[in-house]
C-alpha positions in Angstrom: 13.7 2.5 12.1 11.5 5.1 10.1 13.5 5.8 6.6 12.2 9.5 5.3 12.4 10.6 1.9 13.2 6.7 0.5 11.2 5.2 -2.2 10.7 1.4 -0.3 9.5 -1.3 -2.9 6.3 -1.9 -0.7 3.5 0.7 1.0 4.1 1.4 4.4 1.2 2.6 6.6 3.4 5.2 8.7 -0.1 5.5 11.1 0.0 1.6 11.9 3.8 1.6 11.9 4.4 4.2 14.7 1.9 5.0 17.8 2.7 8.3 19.5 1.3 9.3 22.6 0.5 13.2 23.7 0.1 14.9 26.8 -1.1 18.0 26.0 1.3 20.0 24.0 4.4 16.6 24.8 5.0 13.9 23.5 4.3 11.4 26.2 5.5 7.8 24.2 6.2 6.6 21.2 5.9 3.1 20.2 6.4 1.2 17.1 4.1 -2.0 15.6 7.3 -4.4 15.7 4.9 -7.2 13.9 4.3 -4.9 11.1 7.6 -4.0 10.8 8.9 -7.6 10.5 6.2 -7.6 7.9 7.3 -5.0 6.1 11.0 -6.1 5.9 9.9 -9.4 5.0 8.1 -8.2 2.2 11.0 -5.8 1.3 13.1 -9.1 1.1 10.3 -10.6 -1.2 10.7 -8.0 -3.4 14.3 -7.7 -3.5 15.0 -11.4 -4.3 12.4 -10.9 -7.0 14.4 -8.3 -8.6 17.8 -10.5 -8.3 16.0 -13.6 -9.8 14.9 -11.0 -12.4 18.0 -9.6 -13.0 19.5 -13.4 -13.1 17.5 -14.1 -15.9 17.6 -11.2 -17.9 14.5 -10.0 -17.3 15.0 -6.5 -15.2 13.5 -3.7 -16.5 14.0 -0.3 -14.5 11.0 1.1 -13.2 11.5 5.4 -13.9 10.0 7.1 -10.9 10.3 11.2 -11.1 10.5 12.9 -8.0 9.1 16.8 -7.8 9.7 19.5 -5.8 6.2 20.2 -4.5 7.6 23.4 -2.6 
């Protein structure tokens, strides 16, 4: 699943994530890297359960991120 215009608490390399496949002007295939995206939801889970022990401890601070509208 590709999640568009979500802020996802690791880098996702959208290039390595789906492979898409022409023929001429079509779209012959697309594929997706199902290794690196059981790498990136296990590393979403990392991060997640980071946060919870954080929050379980008192320790969560809010990370601010500002979104513009680049039109």
């Amino acid at each position: 699943m590709i999640i568009n215009n979500v802020e996802l608490p690791v880098e996702v390399d959208h290039q390595k994530l789906v492979n898409i496949k022409r023929s001429g002007d079509s779209i012959a295939s697309i594929n997706f890297d199902t290794s690196y995206a059981a790498d990136i939801g296990a590393k979403i889970v990392d991060e997640l359960e980071k946060i919870f022990f954080e929050i379980e401890e008192g320790k969560y601070k809010k990370k601010i991120t500002l979104f513009t509208n680049q039109n």
